[in-house]
N, C-alpha and C positions, 0 to 999 in steps of 0.2 A: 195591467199586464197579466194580473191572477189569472189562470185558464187559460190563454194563449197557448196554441201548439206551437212548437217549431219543427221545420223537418216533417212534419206529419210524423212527428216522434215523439217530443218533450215536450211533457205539457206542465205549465211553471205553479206552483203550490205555492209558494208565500216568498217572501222578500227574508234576508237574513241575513243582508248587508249589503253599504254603500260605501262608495270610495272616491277620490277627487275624477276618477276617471269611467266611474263602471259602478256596475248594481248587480248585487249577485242576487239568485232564485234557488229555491230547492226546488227541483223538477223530480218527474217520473218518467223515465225512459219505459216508454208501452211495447218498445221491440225486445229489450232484456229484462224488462221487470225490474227494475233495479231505482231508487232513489242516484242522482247527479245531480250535481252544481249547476248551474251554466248565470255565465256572466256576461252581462249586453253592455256593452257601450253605450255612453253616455248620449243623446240625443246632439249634443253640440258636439262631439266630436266625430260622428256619424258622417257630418259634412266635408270632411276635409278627407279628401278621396287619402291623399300620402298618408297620413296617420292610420286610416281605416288598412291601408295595405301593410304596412309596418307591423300591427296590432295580429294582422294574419299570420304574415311572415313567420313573425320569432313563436308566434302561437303555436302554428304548426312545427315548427323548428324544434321547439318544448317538448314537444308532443313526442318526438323521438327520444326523449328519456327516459330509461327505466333505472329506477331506486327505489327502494323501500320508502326511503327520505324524502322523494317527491311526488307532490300531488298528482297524479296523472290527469294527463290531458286526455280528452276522450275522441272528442272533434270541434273542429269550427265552420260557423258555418253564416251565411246571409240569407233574412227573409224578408223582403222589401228593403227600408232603411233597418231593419235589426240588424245589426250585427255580435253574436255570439259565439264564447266559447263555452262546449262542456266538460265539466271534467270531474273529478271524483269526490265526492262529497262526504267530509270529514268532520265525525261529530266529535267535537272537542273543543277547545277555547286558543285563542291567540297566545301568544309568549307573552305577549304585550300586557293582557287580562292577569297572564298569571302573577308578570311580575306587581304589577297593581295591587294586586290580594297580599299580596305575599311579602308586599316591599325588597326582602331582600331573601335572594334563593341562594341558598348553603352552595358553597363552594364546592363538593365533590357533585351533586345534582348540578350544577351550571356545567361541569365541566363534562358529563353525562349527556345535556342537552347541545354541548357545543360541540362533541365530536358527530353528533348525526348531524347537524348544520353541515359538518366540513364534509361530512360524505358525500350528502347531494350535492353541495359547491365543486367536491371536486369529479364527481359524476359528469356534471355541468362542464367545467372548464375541463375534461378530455374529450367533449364534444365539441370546442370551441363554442360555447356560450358565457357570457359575465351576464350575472344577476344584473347587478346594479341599482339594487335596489332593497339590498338585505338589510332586515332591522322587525323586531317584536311582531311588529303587524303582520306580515307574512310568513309568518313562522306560526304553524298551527302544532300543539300540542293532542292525543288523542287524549280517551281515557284509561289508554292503556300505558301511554305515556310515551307512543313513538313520536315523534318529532316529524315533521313534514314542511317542506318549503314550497312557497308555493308561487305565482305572477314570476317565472321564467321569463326575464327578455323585458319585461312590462314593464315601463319607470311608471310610477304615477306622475300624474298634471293635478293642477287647480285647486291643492286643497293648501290648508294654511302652513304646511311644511315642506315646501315642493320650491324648488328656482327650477327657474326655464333662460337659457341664454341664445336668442335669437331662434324661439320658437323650436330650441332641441330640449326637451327633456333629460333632466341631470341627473333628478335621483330628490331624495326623500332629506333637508337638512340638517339633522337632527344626525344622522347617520353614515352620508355620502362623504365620500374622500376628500383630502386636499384638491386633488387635481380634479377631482367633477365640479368642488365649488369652482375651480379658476376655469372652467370648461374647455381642460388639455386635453392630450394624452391619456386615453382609460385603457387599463389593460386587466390580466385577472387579479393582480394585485389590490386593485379597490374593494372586489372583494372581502381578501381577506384582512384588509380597513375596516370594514363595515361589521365586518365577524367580530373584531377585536372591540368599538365599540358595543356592539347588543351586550359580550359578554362582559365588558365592563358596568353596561345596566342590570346586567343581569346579580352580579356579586356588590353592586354598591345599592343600586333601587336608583339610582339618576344618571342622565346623562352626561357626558366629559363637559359637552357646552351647552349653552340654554343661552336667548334672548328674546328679543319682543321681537324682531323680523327674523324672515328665514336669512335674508344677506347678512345681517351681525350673527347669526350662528354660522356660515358660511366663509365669513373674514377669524372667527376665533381656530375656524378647523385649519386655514392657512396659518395663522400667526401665534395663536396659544398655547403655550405648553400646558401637558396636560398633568392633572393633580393622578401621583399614581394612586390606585385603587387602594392598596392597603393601609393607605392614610384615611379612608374613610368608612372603612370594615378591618379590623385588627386581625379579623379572622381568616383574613384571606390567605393561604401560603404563598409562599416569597416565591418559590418559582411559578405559580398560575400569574403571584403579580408582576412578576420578568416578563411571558407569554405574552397578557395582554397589552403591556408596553411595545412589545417587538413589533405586536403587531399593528399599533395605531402610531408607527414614525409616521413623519408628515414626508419623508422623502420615503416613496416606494423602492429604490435601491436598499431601506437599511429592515423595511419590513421581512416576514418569512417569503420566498420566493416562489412560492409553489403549495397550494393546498393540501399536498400531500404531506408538504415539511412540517406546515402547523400540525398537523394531523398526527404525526408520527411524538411530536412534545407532548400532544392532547393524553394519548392513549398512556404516555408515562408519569405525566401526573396522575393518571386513575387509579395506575398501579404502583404508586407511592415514590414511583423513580422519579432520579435526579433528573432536570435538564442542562445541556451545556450549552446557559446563555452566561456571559458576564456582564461586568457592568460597560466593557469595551464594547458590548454587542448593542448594548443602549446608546442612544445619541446625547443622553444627560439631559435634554430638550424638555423639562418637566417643572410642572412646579411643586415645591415643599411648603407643607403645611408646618410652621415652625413653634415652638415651644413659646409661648408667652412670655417674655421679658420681666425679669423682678427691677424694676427699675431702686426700690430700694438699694439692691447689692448691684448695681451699676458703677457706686465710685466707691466700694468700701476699702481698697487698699490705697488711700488717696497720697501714701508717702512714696507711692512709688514714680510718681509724674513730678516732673523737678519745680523747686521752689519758686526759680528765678522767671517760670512762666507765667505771665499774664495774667491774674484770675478773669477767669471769664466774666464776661461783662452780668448781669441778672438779667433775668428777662423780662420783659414787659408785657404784663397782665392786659389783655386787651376785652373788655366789656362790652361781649359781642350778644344782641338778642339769641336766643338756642335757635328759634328757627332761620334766624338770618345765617346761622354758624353751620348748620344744616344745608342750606341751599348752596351753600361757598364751599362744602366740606365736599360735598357731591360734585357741584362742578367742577373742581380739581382732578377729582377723581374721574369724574371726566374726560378734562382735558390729557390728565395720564395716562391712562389707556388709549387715547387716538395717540399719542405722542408717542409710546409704546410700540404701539401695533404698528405706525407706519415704520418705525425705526426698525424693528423686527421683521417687518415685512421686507424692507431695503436690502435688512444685510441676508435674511433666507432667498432671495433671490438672487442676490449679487453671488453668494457663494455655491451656488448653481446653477445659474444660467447669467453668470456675469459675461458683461460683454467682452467679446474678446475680437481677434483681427482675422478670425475665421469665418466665413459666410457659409449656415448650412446647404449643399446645394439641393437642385428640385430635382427629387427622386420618384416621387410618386405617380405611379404609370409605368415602372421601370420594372423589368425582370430584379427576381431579387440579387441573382449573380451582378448584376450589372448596377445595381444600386450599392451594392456592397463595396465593389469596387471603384467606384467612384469617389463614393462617403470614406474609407480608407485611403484613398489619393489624397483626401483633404485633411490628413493625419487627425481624424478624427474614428469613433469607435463604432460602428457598426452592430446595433445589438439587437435582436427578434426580441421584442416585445409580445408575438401572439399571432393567433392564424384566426381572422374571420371570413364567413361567406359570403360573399359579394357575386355581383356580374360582371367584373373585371375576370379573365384569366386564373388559373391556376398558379402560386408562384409570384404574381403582383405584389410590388408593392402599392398598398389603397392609404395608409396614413405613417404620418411620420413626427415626431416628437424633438426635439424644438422643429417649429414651423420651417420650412424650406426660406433663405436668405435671411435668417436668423443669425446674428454675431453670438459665436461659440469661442470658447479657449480650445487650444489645442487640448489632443487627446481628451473630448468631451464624449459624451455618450451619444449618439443617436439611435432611439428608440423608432421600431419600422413595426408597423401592421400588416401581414402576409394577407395575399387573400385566398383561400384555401379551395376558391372555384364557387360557383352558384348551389344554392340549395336545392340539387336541379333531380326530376324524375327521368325516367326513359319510359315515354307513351308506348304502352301494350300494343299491340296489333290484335285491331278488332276487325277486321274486316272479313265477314263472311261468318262472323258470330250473330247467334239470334240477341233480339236487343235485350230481354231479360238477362242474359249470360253480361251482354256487357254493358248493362248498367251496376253489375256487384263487379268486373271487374277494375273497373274506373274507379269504384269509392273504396275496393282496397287498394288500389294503387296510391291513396293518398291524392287524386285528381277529384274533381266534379262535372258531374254531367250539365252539357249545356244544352246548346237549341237542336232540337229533334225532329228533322224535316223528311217525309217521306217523299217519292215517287217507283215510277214500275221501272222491272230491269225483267228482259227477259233470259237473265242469266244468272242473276241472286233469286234464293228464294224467298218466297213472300214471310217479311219478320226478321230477316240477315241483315247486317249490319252491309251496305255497301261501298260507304267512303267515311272517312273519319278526320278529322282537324284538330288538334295536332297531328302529321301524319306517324305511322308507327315507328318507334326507333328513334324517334327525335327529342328534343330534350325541354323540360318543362318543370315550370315551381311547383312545390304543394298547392294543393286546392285549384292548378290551373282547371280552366273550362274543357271539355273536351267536347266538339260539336258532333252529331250524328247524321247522316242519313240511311234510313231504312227502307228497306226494300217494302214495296205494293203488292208485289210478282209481277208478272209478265202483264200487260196491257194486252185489255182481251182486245182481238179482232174478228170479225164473224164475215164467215163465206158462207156460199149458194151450193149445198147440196147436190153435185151432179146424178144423173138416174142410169146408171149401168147396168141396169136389168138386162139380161141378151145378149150383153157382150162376153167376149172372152176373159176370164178373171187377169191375165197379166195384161190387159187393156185397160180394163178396171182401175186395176190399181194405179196404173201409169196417170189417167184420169184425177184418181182422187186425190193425189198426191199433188199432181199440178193444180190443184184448187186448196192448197194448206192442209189437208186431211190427211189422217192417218188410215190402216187399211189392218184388217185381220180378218184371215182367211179361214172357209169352215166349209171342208166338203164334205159333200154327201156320195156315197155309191153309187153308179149308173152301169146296165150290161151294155148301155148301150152307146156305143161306141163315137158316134156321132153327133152325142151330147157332151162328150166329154171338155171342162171347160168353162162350159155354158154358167154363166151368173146368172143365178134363179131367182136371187130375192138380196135385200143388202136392209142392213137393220135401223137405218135412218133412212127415213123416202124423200126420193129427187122432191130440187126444187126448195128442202127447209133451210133455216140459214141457224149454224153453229157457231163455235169459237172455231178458231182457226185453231188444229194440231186434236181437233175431237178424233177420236178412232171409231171408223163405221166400219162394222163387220159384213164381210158378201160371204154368201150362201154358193156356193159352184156345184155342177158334175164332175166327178172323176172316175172315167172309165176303169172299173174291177172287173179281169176276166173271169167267167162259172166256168162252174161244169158241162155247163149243154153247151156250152164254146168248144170245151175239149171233145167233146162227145163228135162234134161236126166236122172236126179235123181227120174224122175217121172215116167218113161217109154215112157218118148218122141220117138216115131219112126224115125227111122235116114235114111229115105232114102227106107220105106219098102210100103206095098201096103194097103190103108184104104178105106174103105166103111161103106154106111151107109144108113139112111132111116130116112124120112122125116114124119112129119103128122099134121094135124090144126084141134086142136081140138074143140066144138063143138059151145065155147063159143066164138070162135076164137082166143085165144089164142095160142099163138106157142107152138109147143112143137115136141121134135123130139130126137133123140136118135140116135148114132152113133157106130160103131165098125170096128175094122181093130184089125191089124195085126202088129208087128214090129220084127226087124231082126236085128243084126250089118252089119252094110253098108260091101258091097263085093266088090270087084274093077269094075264092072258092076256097082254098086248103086244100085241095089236089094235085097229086103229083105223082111221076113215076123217078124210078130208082132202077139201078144196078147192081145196089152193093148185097151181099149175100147177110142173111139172119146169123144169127149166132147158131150153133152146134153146140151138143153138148154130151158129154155121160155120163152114169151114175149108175150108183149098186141101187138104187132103190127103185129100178122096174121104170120109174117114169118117162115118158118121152117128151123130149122139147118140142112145142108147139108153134109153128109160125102163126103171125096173127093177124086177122085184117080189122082194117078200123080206121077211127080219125085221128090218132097218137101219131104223135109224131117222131115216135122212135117203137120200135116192136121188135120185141125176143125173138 
């Protein structure tokens, strides 16, 4: 996989961890320059379309989290069978590393490490998400020393610490709640289960419980009390070691109720303050490590037990091989702990879900109003457990605690799962966007682009998005597909150049038009009156064939009236014979008088007239002169 691009983005540099479910990479994002994570799923679980969508799901879901405290998600994504997530790449070591090194981490640093734990948790659980899966591994340390949590939503599979109950994913043994081992009821409270053991590893150096399978670590989290912590670090403070008792009850009712609760204790141990747990607040459910026995000073005041009893019989020295004494000693020990644990298991269930003459009824599928009251009809107690995302409704009830037709005691608790509505997007309206625009706006909407099929539209332009699937406004998960079709442009079609030379230009056009053509007009001056009109030239020649909607330019006359138009309105002679006569009058002044003749021009250029010459006078002596000639106008 070294070198693989994904995305045409991430290209993977070395391996830097594995897990029952996933291989992580340190990558080089080549679009932000930036070192990321990105972590592929497992080849076997690639196969199994529900798991591979699940993995997406809550990835993307993650992904909506901002804290300090958590790893961010960057994207998710599929290339052929990969399937990956990226996300920020954290150079620092596990909690898990550190407690290893370290064996056992001072109690004011544990208690430093476990309030940023509860911040992303409770980051987490006001988005409706549970981990479900918190403990050392997932908990990365910088080297600056922030704390980061990381596999939001993620349970692991397959590794030597993991149960699975009918193919659902529970969580990690070593760590996971009562109620994940019995695979009930999970709400945010296992969480803050899982919190309370880390930090019990965290100030002791071991876990509450340890066995050789993960099901007997799984049966001690239902049935064993647990050894409190400051019996095995003296160092501990009495209220951190109240804290983490509060928070590992096996019944989530006696836990803290809310991460914020833990969180608010966390922050007054830091600060040397009291908390106000008692020992009432404790379920007493623990075991003590007790003081060794002097059996010497067992019977030293022996006057005080009466004479007239019995002396005890002596006992009998039995000469038993050591290792045979060994194997008898252990199977006892054996069989007292199964005798133990089931008897402990009997009476922790009997005294919470002892049966009783109450039938829980089926609520699920039920508005929550209407669930409520129903489960209150049955004088029992109606209680929200928590809001997840589903595709049920807003308002549903999706799960419910004890099972529906479940034998309950009155006033029992029933625990319901809301479901807060789907993790749904609202599809942008691309329609009429060019396709670069909306190919960034799909991948930040949190969707993916899918199949991108073009044809022509002689009404989008060539590169516009013209229909889209999901349509706009409608509602869709992270990472849905989003299909395209893009425009071609218009589908060219090609006509036969008509030849309008001659004709009248509003004929012309009339013409070109009725052949798909477009027209643009350019006249030219004409005096001549007759021509006016007239199409002289057009700048595509009849007869070539174009696209349909080409614009051909025609050439026209458009009669402009001159001056020898105005002139003729006058009886300008056109070409006819004028004469005239000259005279200086006395004072010298000019003065003179003219007359001719005019005619319509003949194809000769002859002609006669009647209109008189111009007259004129002037101080400067000269006289106006009538003129003959071929002109066709004369002073």
């Amino acid at each position: 996989m070294i070198g693989t691009m994904l995305g045409n983005r991430y290209e993977l540099l070395e391996k830097i961890g594995e897990g029952g479910m996933a291989i992580v990479y340190r990558a080089k994002d080549h679009l932000l320059s930036r070192n990321v994570a990105v972590k592929i799923l497992k080849e076997e679980f690639s196969s199994d379309g529900e798991f591979v969508e699940k993995f997406k799901r809550e990835a993307a879901a993650a992904a909506s989290l901002s804290d300090n405290n958590i790893v961010n998600i960057y994207d998710v994504g599929t290339q052929k069978d990969i399937n990956y997530i990226v996300m920020e790449c954290v150079i620092g070591k596990t909690l898990k590393q550190v407690i290893k090194e370290e064996k056992k981490i001072p109690p004011a640093r544990a208690v430093e490490v476990a309030i940023q734990i509860a911040k992303a948790l409770k980051c987490a659980h006001k988005n409706n998400i549970i981990h479900r899966d918190i403990k050392p591994h997932n908990i990365l340390v910088t080297e600056d020393g922030i704390v980061k949590v990381t596999d939001f939503g993620i349970a692991k599979a397959s590794d030597s610490v993991t149960i699975t109950n009918s193919n659902k994913i529970m969580g990690s043994a070593h760590y996971f709640s009562p109620e994940q081992a019995k695979g009930s009821f999970v709400d945010f409270r296992t969480d803050i289960y899982s919190l309370g053991i880390v930090m019990y590893e965290m100030v002791t150096g071991r876990v509450p419980y340890d066995a050789e399978s993960p099901v007997s670590i799984a049966l001690k989290h239902i049935q064993e009390p647990v050894v409190p912590p400051n019996q095995l670090n003296e160092n501990i403070p009495d209220s951190l070691n109240r804290l983490i008792l509060k928070a590992v009850e096996k019944e989530p009712i006696r836990r803290y109720q809310t991460m914020e609760d833990m969180l608010v204790d966390l922050k007054k141990i830091e600060n040397n303050q009291k908390i106000n747990l008692s020992d009432d607040d404790l379920s007493g459910d623990m075991t003590r490590i007790m003081d060794p026995v002097d059996v010497n000073n067992a019977y030293k005041n022996e006057d005080d037990y009466d004479d007239e009893v019995e002396p005890a019989r002596k006992p009998v020295k039995l000469n038993l091989d050591p290792k045979k004494k060994k194997r008898i000693l252990t199977t006892a020990i054996g069989v007292l702990v199964v005798v133990i644990g089931i008897i402990s298991g009997y009476i922790w269930y009997n005294k919470v879900y002892s049966s009783g003459d109450i039938t829980v009824p089926s609520i699920v599928g039920m508005k929550q109003d209407d669930a409520k009251q129903l489960v209150e009809s049955k004088k029992l107690n109606f209680v929200i457990g928590g809001k997840e995302k589903s595709d049920k409704p807003e308002g549903t009830v999706i799960d419910c605690f004890p099972k529906s037709g479940t034998k309950v005691k009155s006033n029992s608790d029933v625990r319901v799962i809301i479901s807060s509505g789907s993790d749904s997007l609202t599809v942008p309206n691309l329609v009429g966007v060019d396709f670069a625009t909306a190919k960034d706006i799909i991948s930040n909407s949190g969707l993916t682009l899918g199949n991108v099929s073009y044809r022509h539209s002689d009404d989008v332009a060539e590169g516009d998005v013209i229909s889209q699937d999901p349509t706009a406004d409608s509602k869709a998960q992270n990472g849905t597909k989003v299909n395209l079709v893009v425009s071609k442009g218009a589908d060219a079609k090609y006509v036969t150049v008509p030849d309008v030379s001659g004709k009248n230009i509003e004929e012309a056009a009339s013409i070109m038009a009725g052949s798909g053509l477009k027209v643009s007009r350019n006249p030219v001056a004409t005096s001549d009156k007759s021509q006016s009109g007239v199409v002289t030239s057009q700048s595509i020649g009849g007869s070539q064939q174009v696209k349909e909607g080409t614009t051909v330019s025609l050439t026209y006359y458009e009669y402009k009236e001159t001056q020898n138009d105005q002139s003729s309105n006058l009886g300008t002679p056109t070409g006819g014979k004028s004469t005239g006569s000259s005279g200086q009058s006395k004072d010298g002044s000019d003065t003179g008088s003219g007359s001719g003749s005019s005619g319509s021009k003949s194809d000769n250029g002859s002609g006669t007239g009647s209109s008189s010459s111009d007259g004129g006078t002037g101080n400067n002596g000269n006289t106006n002169t009538g003129g003959t000639g071929n002109s066709d106008k004369t002073n």
